[in-house]
C-alpha positions in Angstrom: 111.9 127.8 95.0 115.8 128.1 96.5 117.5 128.1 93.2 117.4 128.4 89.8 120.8 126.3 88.8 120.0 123.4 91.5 117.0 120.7 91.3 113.6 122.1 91.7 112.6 122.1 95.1 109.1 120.8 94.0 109.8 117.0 93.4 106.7 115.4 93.1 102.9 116.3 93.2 99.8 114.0 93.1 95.7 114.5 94.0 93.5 112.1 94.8 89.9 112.4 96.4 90.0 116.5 96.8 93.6 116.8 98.5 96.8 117.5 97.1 100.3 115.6 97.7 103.5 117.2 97.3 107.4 116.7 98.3 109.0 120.3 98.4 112.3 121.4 99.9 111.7 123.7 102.9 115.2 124.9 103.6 116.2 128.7 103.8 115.7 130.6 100.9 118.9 132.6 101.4 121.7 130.5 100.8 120.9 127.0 98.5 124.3 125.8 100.3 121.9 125.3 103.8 120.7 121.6 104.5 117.6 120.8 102.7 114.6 120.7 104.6 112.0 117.6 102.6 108.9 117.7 103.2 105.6 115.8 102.5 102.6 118.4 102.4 99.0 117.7 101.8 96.9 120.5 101.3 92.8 120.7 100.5 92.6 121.1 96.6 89.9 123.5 97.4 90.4 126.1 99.5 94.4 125.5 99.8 94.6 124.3 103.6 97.5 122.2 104.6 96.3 119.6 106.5 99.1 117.9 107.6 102.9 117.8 107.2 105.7 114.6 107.3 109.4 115.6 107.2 111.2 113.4 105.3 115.0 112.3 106.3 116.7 112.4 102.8 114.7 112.8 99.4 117.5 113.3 97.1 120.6 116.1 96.8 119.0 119.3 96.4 122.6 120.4 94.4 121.8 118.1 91.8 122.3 119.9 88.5 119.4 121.9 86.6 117.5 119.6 85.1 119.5 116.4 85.1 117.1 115.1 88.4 116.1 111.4 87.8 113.2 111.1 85.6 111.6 108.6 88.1 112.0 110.9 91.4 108.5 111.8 91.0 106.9 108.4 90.4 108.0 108.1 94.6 104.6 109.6 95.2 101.3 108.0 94.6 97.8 108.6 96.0 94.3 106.4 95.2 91.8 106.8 97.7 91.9 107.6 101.0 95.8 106.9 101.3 99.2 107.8 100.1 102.2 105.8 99.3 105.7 107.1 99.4 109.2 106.4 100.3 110.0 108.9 103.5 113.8 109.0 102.5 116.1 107.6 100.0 116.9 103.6 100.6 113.5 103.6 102.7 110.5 101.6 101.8 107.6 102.4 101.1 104.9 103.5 103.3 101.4 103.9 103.2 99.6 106.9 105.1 96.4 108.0 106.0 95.2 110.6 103.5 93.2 112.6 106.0 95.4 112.4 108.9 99.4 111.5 107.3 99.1 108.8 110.2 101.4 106.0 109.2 99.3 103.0 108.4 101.7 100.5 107.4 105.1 99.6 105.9 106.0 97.4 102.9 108.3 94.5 102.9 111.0 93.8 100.9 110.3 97.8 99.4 113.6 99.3 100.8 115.1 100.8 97.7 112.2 101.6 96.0 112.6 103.9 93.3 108.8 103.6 91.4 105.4 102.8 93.0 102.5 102.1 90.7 98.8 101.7 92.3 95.9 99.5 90.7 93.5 97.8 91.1 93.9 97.3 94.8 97.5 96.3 94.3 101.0 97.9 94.7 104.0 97.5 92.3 107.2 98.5 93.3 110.5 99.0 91.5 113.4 98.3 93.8 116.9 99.3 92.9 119.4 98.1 95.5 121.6 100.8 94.9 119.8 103.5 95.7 121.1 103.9 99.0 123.9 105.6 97.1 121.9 109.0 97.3 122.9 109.7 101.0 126.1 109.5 100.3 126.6 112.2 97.4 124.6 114.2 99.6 126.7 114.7 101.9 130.0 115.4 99.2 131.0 118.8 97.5 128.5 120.5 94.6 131.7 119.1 92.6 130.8 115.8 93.0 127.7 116.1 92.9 127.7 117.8 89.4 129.6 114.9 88.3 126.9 112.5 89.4 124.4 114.5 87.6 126.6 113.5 84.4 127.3 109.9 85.6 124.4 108.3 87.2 122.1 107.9 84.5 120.2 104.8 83.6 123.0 101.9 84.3 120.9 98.9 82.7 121.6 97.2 85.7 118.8 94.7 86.9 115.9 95.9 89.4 113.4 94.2 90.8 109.3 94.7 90.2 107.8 93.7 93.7 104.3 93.5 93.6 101.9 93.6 96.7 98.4 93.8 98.3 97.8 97.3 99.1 95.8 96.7 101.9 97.5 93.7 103.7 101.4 94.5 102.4 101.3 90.9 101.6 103.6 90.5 99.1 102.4 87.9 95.7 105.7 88.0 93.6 109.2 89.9 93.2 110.7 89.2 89.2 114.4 90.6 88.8 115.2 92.0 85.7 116.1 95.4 83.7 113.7 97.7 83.6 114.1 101.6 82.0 113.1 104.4 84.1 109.5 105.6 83.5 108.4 103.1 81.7 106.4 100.3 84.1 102.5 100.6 83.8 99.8 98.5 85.5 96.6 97.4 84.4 94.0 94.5 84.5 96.3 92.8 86.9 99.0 93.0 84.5 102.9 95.0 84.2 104.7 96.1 81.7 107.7 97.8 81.2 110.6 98.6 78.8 113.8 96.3 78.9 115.9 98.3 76.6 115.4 96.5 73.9 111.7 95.3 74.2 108.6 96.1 75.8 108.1 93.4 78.6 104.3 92.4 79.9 103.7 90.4 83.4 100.7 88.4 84.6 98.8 88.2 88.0 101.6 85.8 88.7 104.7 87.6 87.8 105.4 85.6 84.5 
């Protein structure tokens, strides 16, 4: 890794179907103070491999304090199958790629912000937070500020919204607005949950 006192430049690392997905920061190992360099990698689980690579625009501030990262950061990756979903930049939505190849196979509507992505059961569900887009913008600010950020942007209990989609088509069944705490959504038999602050909240196959 680049750094000992800066965010781990392994952010996220799923495996589905003999492969292995990961986001890692390429950049120079000399100086942690060089651009970051974000990069999707999947590699065979068996023999190691890398099969292909996507560079990804802007993932989050590799500056950010040691161990103060969002906890959700690594719920941006998700792999079932024969593809991958993740957001290729901070503010971007989410895309889903060919597991074999990385060819992009589609994009997702009404995603752009996405900070979670859940898969099941042949369906997506996506936790968009408006403000996300904020990331680029600290990013390109002193280590300063961005150590302040590291103390400041925790959870803010403001609302998000749960989108929830057909993988396959990107057709999009219902959006529900509401607070939701970082970490906590879950799918199963068609259903969400999540935590509210204050309560643990459960959706049906229609949103309600």
């Amino acid at each position: 890794l680049r750094h000992h006192d800066r965010m781990s430049g392994l952010s996220a690392l799923v495996s589905a179907s003999g492969r292995l997905f990961y986001v890692m920061d390429l950049g120079p190992r000399w100086s942690v103070q060089m651009p970051p360099q974000w990069t999707l990698v999947a590699r065979d689980a068996f023999n190691g491999v890398v099969l292909w690579q996507r560079p990804i625009g802007a993932w989050h501030p590799h500056l950010w304090p040691l161990k103060r990262g969002p906890a959700q950061i690594m719920r941006r990756l998700v792999a079932q199958g024969g593809e991958v979903y993740a957001t290729l930049g901070v503010g971007a939505p989410v895309t889903a790629l060919d597991a074999a190849s990385g060819r992009t196979l589609r994009e997702y509507a009404q995603t752009e912000g996405a900070e979670e992505i859940l898969a099941a059961d042949g369906q997506l569900y996506v936790l968009v937070n408006a403000q996300l887009d904020a990331y680029k913008s600290i990013a390109r600010e002193s280590v300063e500020s961005i150590s302040a950020a590291g103390r400041d942007w925790n959870w803010d209990e403001r609302p998000r919204r749960v989108v929830a989609l057909e993988a396959a088509s990107g057709r999009v069944r219902w959006t529900r607005d509401g607070v939701v705490g970082p970490g906590t959504m879950a799918a199963a038999g068609g259903r969400v949950y999540f935590h509210d602050g204050e309560k643990v909240v459960a959706l049906g196959p229609d949103g309600r």
